[in-house]
C-alpha positions in Angstrom: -0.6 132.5 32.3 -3.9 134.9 32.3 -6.5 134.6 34.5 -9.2 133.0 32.6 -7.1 130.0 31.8 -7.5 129.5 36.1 -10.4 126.9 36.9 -11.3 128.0 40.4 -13.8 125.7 42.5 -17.3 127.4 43.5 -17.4 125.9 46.7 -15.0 123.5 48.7 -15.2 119.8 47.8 -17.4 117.7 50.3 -20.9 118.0 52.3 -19.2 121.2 55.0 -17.0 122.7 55.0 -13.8 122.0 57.4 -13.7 123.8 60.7 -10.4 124.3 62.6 -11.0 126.8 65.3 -14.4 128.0 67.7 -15.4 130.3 65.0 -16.7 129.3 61.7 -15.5 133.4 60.9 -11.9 132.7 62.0 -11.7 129.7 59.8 -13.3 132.1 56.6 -10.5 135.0 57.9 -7.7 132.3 57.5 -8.8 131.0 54.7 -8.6 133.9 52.9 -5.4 134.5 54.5 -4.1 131.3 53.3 -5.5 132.5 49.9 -3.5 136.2 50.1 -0.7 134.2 50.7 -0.4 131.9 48.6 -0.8 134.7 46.0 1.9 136.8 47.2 4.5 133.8 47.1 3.7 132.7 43.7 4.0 136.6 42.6 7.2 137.0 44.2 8.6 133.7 42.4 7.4 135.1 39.0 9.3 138.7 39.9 12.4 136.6 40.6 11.8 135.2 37.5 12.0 138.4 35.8 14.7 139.6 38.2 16.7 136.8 37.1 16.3 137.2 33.8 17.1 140.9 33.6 20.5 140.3 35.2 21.3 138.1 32.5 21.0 140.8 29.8 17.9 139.3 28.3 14.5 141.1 28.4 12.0 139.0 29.9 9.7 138.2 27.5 6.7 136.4 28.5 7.7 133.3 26.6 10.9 133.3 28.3 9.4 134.1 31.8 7.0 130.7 31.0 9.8 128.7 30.2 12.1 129.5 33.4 13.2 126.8 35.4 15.1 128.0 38.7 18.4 126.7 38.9 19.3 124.6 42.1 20.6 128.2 43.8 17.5 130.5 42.6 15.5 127.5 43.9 17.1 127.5 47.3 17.2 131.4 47.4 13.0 131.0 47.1 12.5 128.1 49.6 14.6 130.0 51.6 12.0 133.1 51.2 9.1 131.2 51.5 10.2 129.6 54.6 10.8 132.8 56.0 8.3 134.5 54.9 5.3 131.8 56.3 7.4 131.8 59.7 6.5 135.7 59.8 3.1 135.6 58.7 2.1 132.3 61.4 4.7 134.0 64.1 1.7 134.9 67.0 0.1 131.4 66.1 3.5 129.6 67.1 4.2 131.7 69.9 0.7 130.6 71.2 1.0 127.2 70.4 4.9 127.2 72.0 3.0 128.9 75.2 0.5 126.4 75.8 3.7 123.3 75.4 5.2 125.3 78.5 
């Protein structure tokens, strides 16, 4: 997929945009964070793609990288990952949020 297939909004949808914490620059700081991230899964899925498809003797071609489906294992593997992964990232926000149920 190359980037200028990619319609990406201007702006977000509505008259403001959302604010979750005291700081309209925190929210723009996690926003872009949620942005990195996201980014960051979806190129790790497509480098277990290939990954995947090296171990089983074929070269990835892009055409074959497009076309993978994950089988129910590979698909577990990567929810696994992504789980893990977003309970690193948010860590110090959970603790906090643990702290103040105490």
């Amino acid at each position: 997929m190359s980037e200028e297939n990619i319609a990406r909004p201007r702006k977000a949808v509505g008259p403001e945009r959302p604010v979750y914490f005291n700081s309209g620059d925190v929210d723009r700081v996690m926003a872009i964070l949620l942005a990195l991230t996201s980014e960051v899964a979806s190129i790790r899925d497509r480098l277990d793609t290939h990954e995947r498809i090296a171990a089983s003797g074929a070269l990835p071609a892009l055409d074959a990288v497009e076309a993978y489906a994950p089988d129910a294992q590979a698909d577990s593997a990567r929810e696994a990952w992504r789980d893990a992964y977003i309970r690193r990232l948010f860590r110090v926000i959970t603790e906090d949020v643990e702290a103040l149920k105490k």
